[in-house]
Structure formats: structure tokens, C-alpha cells
N, C-alpha and C positions, 0 to 999 in steps of 0.2 A: 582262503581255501587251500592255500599251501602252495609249495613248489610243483607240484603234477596238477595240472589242471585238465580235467577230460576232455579229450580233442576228437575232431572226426578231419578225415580230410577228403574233402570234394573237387574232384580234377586235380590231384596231386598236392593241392594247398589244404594246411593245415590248420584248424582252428579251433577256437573255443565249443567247448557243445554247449547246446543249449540247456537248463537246468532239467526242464521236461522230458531230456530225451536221455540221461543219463538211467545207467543200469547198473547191477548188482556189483557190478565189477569197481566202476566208477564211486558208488560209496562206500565200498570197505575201503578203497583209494583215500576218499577225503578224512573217511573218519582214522584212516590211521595218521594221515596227517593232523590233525584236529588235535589225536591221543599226543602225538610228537610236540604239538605247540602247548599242550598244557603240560606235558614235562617240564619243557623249557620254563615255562612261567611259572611254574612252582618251584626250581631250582635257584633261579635267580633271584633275590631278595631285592624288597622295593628300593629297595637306598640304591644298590646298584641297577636295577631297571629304570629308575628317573634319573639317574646321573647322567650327567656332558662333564663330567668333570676333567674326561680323560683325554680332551679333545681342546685346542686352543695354544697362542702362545704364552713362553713364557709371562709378558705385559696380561694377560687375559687371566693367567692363573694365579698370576699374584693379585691382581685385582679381586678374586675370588676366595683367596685366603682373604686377605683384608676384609672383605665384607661377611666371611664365614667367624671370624675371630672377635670383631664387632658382633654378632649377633652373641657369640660365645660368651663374652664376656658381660651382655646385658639380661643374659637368659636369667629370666626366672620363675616361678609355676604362677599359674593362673588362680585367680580365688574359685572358677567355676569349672578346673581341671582335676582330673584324677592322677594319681600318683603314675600307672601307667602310661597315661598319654603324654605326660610332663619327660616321662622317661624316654619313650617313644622319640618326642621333637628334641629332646638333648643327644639322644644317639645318631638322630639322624645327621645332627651339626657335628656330633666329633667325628664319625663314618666320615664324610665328606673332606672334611680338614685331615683326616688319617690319609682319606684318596689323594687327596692334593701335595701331601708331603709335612705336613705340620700334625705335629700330633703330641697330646700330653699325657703324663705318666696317671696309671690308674690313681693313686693318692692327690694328684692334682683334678683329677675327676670325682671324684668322691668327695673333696675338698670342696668342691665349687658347688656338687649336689646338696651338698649338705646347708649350704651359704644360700641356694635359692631358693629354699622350702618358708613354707609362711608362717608366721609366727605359732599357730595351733600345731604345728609340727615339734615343736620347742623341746618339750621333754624327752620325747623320742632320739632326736638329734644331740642331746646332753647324754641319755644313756648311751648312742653312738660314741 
């Protein structure tokens, strides 16, 4: 419901109101809170709204490259994935490895998309 929560105070003590007892005042309150948290969440991008990346020791981060650089270097599309989704879980592994401090040059990205497309991809990827 957000950071203001409607309170009443009985004998001086202050408390949550009960949902029933809230008035006009009380939901333009929540709903602009509501409007506020879906800003927020439309701003921030899912890669950055699931990351912890940013959080840990050194031992913790580098464990997390290693395991992001392993997945990086095994990626490749699925036979029952589409092009975007394929696209989608590669970006989300270099997002991550870019948050972490490692990061590769567009041509080595491009490089590597082109190397894990499945072979019906083949002439597409030769006129690349």
C-alpha cells in the first residue's frame, strides 16, 4: 500500500485504519501511491529489478562471473525457442556480466550469436 498508510489515533496512539473505515481521502492516498510504484516498475528493466548482482564480496562476485561466463560460453538457441526469446536469455547473461564488471565488445557478441543459431539458420548467418 505504499509508505503512507491511513492511521487513526485512539488515546493519543497511532495506528493502522482498518480497510472498512477508510475514506476518500485515504484512496486518492493509496492510489497515488500505487500510480508511484508502477512508475517505479515500469522504469526499471527486468535485468536490473532481479539483479543482487550489486551486492556481495569480492569471492561472491567473482564466483558469479565464473558461473555467468560458463553459461555465456555454452549458450545456444533452443530447437523449440524463437529468435526473440533466444535473444532476450543472451542479453540478460551479458546485462549481468556488464553489471559485474566483465564485459565483451559488440563484434564478440555478434560473433558468438551468430555461432549459436541452429543449423536452419545457416544461410541467413552466411549472408551476415
Amino acid at each position: 500500500n505504499g509508505p503512507r498508510m491511513p492511521t487513526r489515533a485512539i488515546e493519543g496512539v497511532v495506528s493502522p485504519k482498518p480497510k472498512n473505515e477508510y475514506n476518500d481521502s485515504d484512496f486518492r492516498m493509496l492510489q497515488l501511491n500505487s500510480k508511484a510504484k508502477h512508475v517505479l516498475f515500469c522504469v526499471v528493466g527486468p535485468n536490473e529489478f532481479n539483479q543482487v548482482t550489486y551486492e556481495g564480496t569480492n569471492q561472491v562476485k567473482e564466483s558469479k562471473i565464473s558461473m555467468l561466463v560458463h553459461e555465456y560460453e555454452l549458450f545456444m538457441m533452443h530447437n523449440d525457442e524463437c529468435i526473440s526469446d533466444m535473444f532476450t536469455r543472451f542479453t540478460t547473461i551479458t546485462n549481468s556480466l556488464k553489471n559485474l564488471g566483465k564485459s565483451y565488445s559488440n563484434q564478440e557478441l555478434v560473433r558468438k550469436i551468430l555461432r549459436c543459431l541452429p543449423k536452419s539458420w545457416t544461410p541467413k548467418v552466411t549472408a551476415i
